[in-house]
N, C-alpha and C positions, 0 to 999 in steps of 0.2 A: 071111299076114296081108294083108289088102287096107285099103282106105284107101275113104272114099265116097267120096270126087272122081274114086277110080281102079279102077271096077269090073269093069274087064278083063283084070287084070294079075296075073301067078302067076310067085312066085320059081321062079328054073330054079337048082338047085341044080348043084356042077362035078361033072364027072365024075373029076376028078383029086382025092386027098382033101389035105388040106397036109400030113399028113408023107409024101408023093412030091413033092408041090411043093417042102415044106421038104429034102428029101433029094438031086431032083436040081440045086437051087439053093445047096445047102450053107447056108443060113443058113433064121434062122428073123424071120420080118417082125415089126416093133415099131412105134410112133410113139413118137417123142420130142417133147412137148408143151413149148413153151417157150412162155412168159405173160410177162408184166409192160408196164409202164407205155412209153410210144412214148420213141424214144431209149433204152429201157434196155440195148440191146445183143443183142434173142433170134433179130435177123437176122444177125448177125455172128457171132454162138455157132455157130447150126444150122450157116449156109457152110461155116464154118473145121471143124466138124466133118464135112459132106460130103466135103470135099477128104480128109480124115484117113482116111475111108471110103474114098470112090472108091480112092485110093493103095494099099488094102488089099486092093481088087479086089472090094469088097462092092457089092451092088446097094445103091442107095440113093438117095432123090431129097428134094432140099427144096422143102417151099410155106410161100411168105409172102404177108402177109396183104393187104398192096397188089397183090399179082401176080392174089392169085386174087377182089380185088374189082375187078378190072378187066377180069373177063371171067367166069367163073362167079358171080361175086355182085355185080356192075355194077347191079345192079337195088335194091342194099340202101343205105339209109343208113344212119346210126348211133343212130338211137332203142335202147332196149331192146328192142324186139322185134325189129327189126333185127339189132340184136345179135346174139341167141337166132341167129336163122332164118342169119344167116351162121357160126356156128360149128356149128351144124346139119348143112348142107350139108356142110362143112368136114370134118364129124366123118366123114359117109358117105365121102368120098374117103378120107379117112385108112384106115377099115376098108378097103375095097379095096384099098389101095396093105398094108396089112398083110398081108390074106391073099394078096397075090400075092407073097410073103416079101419086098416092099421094108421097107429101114429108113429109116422117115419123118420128116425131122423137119419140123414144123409150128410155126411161128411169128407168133403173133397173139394180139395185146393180151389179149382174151378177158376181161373184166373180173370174169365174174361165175361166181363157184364154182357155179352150177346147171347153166350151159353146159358148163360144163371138166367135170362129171360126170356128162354126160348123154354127151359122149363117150368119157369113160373107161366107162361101161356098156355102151356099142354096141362098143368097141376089145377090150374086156378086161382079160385079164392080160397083152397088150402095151402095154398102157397107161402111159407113164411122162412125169410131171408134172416139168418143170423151171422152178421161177419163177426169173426173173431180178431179184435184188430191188435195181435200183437206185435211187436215191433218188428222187424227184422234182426235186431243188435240183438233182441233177445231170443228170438228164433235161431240164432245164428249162437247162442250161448247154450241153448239147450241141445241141440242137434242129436236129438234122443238116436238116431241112425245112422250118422256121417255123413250124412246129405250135402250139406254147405261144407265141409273143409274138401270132400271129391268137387262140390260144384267150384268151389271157389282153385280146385289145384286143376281144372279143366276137364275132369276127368266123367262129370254129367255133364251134357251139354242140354241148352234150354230150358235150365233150372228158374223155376217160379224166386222172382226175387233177386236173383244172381247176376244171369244170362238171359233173360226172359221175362217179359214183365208182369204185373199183377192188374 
């Protein structure tokens, strides 16, 4: 598949197939998709499940949503298409980190059911959607950053939950 901006570029498919990858790694690679509202806990979950991993001797790496807009998607803000184009991105890492049998977990707001589907189509049937569904009143009581008292004094505009919706 080529792209018109990218008319010189040809998938190089691996030489190794994944069940040898998956075989001499002993596991087979997933993403664990965690969503919900900022504050809701989907950076704490993924960790606390890394560690529980790691201990187990599993390959496995977390990305969060701040980590990896401050250097792979540094260039997005938060409009909708923004959006779109950072869980995009987002989503192609995640495939990779699959098929190299890591088990992923991904942590970002991710607002909108087109995005979150657009990677569970590119991911597959390693695809696995955890919402974190906490409340808002309580997301809005932890505000572990200031997020909701700047969104709410207007000061973020098209803040997930606020201004913007989920």
């Amino acid at each position: 598949m080529t792209d018109p901006k990218s008319k010189n570029i040809t998938f190089h498919g691996a030489e190794i197939s994944a069940q040898q990858r998956e075989d001499l790694l002993g596991q087979r690679g997933c993403v664990l998709w965690f969503t919900g509202l900022s504050g809701s806990g989907k950076s704490t979950v993924a960790r606390r499940l890394e560690q529980k991993l790691i201990s187990r001797h599993v390959y496995t790496y977390a990305l969060d949503g701040d980590n990896v807009r401050m250097g792979l998607n540094k260039d997005l803000g938060f409009s909708p298409q923004d959006r779109h184009e950072n869980i995009r991105r987002i989503g192609c890492v995640c495939q990779l980190f699959a098929e190299s049998t890591c088990i992923t977990t991904a942590s970002f707001v991710s607002p909108y059911r087109a995005s979150r589907d657009s990677v569970r189509a590119l991911v597959g049937d390693n695809f696995i959607e955890v919402h974190v569904a906490t409340s808002l009143e309580v997301c809005e009581a932890r505000d572990p950053k200031g997020l909701y008292a700047k969104a709410r004094a207007g000061l973020i505009p098209d803040f997930t939950g606020i201004s913007a919706p989920y």
